[in-house]
C-alpha positions in Angstrom: 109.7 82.1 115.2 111.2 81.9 112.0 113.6 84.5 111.0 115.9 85.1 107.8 119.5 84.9 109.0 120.8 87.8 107.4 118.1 89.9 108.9 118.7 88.5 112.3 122.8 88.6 111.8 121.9 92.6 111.4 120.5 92.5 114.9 123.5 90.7 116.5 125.7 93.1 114.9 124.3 95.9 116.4 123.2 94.6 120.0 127.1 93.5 119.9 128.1 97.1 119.6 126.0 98.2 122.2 123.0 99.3 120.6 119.1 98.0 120.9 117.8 96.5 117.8 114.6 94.5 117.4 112.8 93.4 114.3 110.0 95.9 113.4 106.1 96.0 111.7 105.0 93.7 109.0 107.6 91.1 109.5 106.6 90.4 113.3 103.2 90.4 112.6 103.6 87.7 109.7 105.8 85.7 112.2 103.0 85.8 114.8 100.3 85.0 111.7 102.2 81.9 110.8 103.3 83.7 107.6 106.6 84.0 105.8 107.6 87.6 105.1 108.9 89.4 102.1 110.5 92.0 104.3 112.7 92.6 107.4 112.7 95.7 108.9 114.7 96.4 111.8 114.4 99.1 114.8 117.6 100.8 116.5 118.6 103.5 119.0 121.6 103.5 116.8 122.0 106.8 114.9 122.1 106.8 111.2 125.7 107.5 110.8 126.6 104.5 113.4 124.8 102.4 111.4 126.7 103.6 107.9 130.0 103.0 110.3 128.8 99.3 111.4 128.1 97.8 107.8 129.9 97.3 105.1 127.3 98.3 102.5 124.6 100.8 103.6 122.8 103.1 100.8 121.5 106.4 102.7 118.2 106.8 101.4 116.2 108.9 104.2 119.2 109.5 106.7 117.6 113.1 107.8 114.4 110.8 109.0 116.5 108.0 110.4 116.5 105.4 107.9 119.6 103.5 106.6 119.1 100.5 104.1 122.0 97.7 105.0 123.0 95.2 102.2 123.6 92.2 103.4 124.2 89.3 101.0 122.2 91.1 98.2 119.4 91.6 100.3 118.4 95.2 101.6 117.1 95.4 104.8 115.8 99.3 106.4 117.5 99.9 109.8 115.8 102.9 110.9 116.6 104.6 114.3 113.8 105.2 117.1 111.9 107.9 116.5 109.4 110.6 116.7 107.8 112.7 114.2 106.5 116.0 113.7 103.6 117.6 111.8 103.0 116.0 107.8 102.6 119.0 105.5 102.7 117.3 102.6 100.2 114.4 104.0 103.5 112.3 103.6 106.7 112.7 105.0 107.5 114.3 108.5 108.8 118.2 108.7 111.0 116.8 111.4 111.9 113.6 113.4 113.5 113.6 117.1 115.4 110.0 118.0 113.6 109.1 120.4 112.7 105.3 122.3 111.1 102.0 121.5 107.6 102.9 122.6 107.8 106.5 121.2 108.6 105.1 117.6 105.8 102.4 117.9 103.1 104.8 118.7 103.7 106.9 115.9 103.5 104.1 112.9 99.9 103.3 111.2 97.7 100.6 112.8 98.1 98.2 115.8 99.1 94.9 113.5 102.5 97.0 112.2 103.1 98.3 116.1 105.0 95.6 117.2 108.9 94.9 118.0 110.4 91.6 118.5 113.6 90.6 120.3 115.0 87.5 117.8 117.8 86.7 120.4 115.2 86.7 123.5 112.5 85.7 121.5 110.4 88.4 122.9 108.1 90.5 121.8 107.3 94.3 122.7 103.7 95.3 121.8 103.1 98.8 123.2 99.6 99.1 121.4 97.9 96.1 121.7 98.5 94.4 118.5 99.0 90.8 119.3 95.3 91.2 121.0 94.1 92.6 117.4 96.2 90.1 115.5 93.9 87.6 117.5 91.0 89.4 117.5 91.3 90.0 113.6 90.7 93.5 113.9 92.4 96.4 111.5 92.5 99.2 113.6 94.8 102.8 113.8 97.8 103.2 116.6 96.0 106.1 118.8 93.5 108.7 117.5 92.7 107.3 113.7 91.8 111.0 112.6 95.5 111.8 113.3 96.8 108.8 112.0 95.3 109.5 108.7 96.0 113.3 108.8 99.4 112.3 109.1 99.7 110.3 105.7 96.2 110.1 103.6 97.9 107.1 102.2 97.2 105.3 105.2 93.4 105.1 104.5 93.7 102.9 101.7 96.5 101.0 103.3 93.6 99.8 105.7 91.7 98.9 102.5 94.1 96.9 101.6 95.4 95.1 105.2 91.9 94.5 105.8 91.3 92.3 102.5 94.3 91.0 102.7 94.1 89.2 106.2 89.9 89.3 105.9 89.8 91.4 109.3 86.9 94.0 109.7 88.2 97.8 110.1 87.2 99.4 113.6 84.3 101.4 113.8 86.2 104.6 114.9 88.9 103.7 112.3 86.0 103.2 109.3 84.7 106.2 110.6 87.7 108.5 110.0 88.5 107.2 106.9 85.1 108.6 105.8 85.1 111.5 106.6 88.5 112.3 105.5 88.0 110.1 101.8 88.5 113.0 99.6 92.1 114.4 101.0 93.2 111.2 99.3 94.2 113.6 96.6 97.0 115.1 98.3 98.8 112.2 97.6 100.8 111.2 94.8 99.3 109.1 91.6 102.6 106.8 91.9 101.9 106.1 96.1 98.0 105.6 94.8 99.0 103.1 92.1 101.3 101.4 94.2 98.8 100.5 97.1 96.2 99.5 93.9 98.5 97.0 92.7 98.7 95.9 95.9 95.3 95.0 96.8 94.3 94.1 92.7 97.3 91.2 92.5 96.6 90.2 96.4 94.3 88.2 97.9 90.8 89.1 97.4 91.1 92.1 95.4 87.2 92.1 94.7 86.8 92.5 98.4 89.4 95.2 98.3 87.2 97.4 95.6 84.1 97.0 97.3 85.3 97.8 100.7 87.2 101.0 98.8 83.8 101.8 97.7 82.0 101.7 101.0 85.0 103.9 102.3 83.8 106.5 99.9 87.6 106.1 98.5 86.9 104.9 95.1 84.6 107.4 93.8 87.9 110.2 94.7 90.4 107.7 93.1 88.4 105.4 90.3 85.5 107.1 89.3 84.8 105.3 86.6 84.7 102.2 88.7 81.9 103.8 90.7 80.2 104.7 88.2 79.4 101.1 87.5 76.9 100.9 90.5 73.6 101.0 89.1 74.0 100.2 85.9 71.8 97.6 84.6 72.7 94.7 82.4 70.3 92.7 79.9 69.2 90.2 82.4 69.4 87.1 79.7 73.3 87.8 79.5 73.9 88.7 82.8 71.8 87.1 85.0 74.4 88.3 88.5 73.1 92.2 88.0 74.3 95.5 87.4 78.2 96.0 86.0 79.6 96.9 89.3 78.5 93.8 90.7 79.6 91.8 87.6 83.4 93.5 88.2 83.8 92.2 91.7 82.6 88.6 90.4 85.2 88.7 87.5 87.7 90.1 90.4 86.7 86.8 92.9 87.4 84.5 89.8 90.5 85.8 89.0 93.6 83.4 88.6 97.6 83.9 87.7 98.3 82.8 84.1 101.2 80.1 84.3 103.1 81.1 81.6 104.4 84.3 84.0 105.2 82.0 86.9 103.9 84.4 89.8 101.1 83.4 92.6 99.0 86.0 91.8 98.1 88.2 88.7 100.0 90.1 87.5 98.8 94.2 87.8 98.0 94.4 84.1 95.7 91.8 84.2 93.8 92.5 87.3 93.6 96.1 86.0 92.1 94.6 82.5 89.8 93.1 84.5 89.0 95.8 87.0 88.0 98.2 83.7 87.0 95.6 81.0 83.5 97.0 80.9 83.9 100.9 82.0 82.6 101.8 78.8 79.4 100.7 79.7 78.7 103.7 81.9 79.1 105.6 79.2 77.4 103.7 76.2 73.7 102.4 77.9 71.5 102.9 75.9 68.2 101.1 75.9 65.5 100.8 73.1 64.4 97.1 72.1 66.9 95.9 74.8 69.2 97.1 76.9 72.7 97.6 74.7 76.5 99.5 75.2 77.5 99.7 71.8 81.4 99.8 71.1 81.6 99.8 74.8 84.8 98.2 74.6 86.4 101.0 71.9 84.7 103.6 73.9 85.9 102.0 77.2 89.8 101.3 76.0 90.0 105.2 75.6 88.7 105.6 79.0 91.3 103.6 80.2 94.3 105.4 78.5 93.0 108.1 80.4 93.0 106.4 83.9 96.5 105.1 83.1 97.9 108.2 82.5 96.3 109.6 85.8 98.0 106.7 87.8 100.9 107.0 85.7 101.9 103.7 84.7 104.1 102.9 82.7 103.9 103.0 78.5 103.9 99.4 78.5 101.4 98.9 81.3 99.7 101.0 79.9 99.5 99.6 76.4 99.0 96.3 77.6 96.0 97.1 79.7 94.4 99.4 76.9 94.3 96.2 74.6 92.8 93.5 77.1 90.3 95.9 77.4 89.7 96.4 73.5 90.1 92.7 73.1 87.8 91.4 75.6 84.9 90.2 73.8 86.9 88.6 70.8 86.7 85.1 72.3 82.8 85.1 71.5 83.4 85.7 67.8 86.4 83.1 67.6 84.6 80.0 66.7 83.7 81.9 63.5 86.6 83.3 63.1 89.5 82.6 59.9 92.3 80.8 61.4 94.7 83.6 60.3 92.7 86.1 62.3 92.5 83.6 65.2 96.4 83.1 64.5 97.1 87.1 64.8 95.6 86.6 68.3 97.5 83.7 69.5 100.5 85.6 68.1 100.0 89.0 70.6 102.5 89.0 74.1 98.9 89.5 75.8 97.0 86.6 74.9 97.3 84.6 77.9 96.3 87.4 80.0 93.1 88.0 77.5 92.2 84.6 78.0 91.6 84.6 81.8 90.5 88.2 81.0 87.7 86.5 79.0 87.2 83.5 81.4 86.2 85.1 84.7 84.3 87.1 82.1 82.3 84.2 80.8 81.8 82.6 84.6 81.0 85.7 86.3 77.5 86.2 84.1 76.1 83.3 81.5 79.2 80.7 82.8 79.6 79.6 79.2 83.6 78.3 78.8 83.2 77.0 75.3 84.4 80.1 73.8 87.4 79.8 75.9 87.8 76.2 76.1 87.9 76.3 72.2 90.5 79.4 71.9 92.7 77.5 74.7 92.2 74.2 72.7 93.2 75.9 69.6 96.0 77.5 70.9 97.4 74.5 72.4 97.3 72.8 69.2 98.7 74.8 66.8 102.8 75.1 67.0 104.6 78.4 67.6 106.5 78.2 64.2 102.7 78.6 62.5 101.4 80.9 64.8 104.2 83.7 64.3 105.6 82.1 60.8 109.1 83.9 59.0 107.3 86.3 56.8 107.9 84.5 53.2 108.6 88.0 51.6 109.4 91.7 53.0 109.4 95.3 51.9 112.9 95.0 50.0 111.2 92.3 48.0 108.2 94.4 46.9 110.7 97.0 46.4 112.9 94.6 43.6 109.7 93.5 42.2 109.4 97.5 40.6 106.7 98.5 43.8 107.5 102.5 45.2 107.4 102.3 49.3 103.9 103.5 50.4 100.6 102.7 51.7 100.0 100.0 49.3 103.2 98.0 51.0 101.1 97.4 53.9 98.0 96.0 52.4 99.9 93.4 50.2 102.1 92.8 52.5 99.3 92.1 55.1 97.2 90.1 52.6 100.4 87.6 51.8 100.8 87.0 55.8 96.9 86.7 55.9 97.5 83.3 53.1 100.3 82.2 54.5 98.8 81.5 58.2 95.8 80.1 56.6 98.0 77.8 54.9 97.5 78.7 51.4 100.9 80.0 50.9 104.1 78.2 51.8 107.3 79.6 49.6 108.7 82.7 48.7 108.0 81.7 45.3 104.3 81.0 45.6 104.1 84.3 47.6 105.5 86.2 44.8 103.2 85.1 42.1 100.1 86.1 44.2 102.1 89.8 44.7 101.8 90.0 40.8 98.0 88.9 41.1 97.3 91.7 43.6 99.3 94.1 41.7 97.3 93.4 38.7 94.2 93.9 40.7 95.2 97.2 41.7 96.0 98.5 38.4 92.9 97.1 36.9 
């Protein structure tokens, strides 16, 4: 199997000293998948300070629970020594560990798939839980009794989420079963751990499969509400022939692809999470009469999300960022009406690429219509940067020698000017300057 050399030259260096060491979790179970792995962790009997005396760069992060991360070659790598834990009071971290052997530490980590150790110099591989059998089975399923597995760390529950849509394996019955009935003490952990394992399943593979299979876990009505809320509620049938707004969501999820300006594989988390909540003010704003309508959904809905972002806590800029897809999302279906400065403004925004898949899997997951889209892309591709986001052909400072007093009014003349100069009807300073003194006279008069 194949193995990063720094990772494995970790090993050596400890089974040279006398110590056992074996790769551990994710990264065997991508090895026997075929898959390459971000990660390498690594299992030891040695004890945390051994391994700070054995490397040359080691940063302590959880030494009182056995974990040392080794630097090697500007990677970090998390040696962590065999061990048991105690009871979770916190639902997260252990009140105590005891160092303990191979098989103990194995049986105490999260699901059958992560359970394995494997020997890089023997090219052998311990599985004390049958998880090469569930690796070829396809089966997500809890190391021992699920209920305690889960009690242990509620963030397990939607780990299994997100494995399971991940690889495309089923979750066992008894494990499904557990993380039912224990849904709602997904609260005791932290919004951060919660965002985290989102992002996760939103920029990986099948993240539409990820939401619904949150939703039959009875785990996104406790951590998305909102996104629940979307069951059941009907769209016009003439603009969205696929069915209720849930149902539309998971289609916009399915179609979902990275924008290639930001060079990743997948979306990036603002995106998918634009996408995720583009129509949340929906459940909120039906209203039927003559047809069914969700008026100002989107303004109502962009406030909705300001809120969820501050309950996950992301960041300012996340945040903004997501807040404005959401806003923005039906400005594509105006834009073939729209004055090219207007159209320009858009172009001009950091998030415009993102809106544009935003309104993409938006068009093909109800009426399928891409001309909107195709003619925004078309436009944009046309149209140089340099005209897009133009110098500004005058500022404040000028308004300012031309007699003006700083205020409200700067704004509005100021705005006006760069609304003629990216439709092309103003091109110097000079010219700009005479239509100041047209507007000003309008003002007065």
């Amino acid at each position: 199997m194949k193995v990063r050399q720094n990772a494995l030259e970790i090993v050596k260096t400890l089974k040279k000293h006398g110590y056992k060491a074996f790769f551990a979790g994710g990264c065997v179970r991508d090895m026997i998948m075929g898959k390459e792995s971000a990660d390498y962790d690594i299992a030891t009997n040695a004890l945390p300070q051994d391994i700070i005396n054995l490397f040359e760069i080691t940063i302590p992060v959880g030494v009182q629970f056995g974990v040392v991360i080794v630097v090697k070659d500007g990677h970090n790598f998390e040696v962590a020594t065999f061990r048991t834990e105690g009871s979770y009071s916190d639902g997260r971290h252990p009140d105590y560990v005891n160092f303990s052997t191979p098989e103990d530490d194995v049986k105490r980590r999260d699901f059958t798939i992560n359970g394995l150790l494997y020997d890089p110099e023997k090219n052998e591989i311990l599985d004390y839980v049958g998880g090469q059998e569930d690796i070829s089975k396809g089966i997500i399923r809890t190391i021992g009794n699920p209920v305690e597995r889960f009690t242990e760390d509620k963030l397990r529950m939607i780990r299994a989420a997100r494995f399971a849509c991940r690889f495309n394996f089923p979750i066992h019955e008894d494990t499904r079963r557990a993380i039912i009935q224990l849904a709602r003490d997904i609260h005791a952990v932290s919004a951060e751990r919660i965002r985290e394992e989102l992002e996760k399943i939103l920029t990986g593979t099948n993240p539409h499969v990820g939401i619904k299979l949150l939703d039959e876990l009875h785990l996104l009505q406790e951590i998305l509400p909102e996104v629940s809320n979307m069951k059941g509620v009907r769209q016009p049938e003439n603009f969205h022939p696929e069915g209720d707004v849930f149902v539309h969501t998971l289609l916009c999820l399915s179609k979902l692809a990275p924008v290639p300006e930001q060079g990743m594989e997948r979306p990036s988390w603002t995106l998918a999470m634009g996408v995720l909540l583009h129509d949340i003010g929906k459940t909120v704003t039906f209203e039927e009469s003559d047809r069914i309508r969700f008026n100002l959904h989107e303004k109502v809905g962009a406030d909705m999300t300001a809120r969820i972002c501050d309950r996950l806590k992301t960041s300012n800029a996340e945040k903004d960022r997501i807040v404005w897809l959401v806003l923005k999302h039906l400005y594509f279906k105006d834009a073939q009406k729209m004055r090219l400065s207007k159209l320009k403004r858009l172009f001009a925004e950091d998030g415009y690429q993102e809106l544009a898949e935003l309104c993409r899997t938006d068009a093909l997951a109800s009426s399928g219509d891409l001309s909107d889209y195709r003619y925004c892309q078309e436009m944009f591709s046309k149209l140089p940067y340099e005209e897009v986001k133009p110098k500004p052909l005058i500022t404040g400072h000028d308004l300012i020698a031309m007699g003006l007093k700083p205020g409200p009014v700067f704004k509005d003349i100021l705005t006006k000017i760069e609304d003629e100069q990216l439709e092309g009807n103003l091109n110097t300073k000079e010219a700009a300057i005479e239509k100041v003194k047209t507007l000003i006279y309008q003002v007065k008069t």
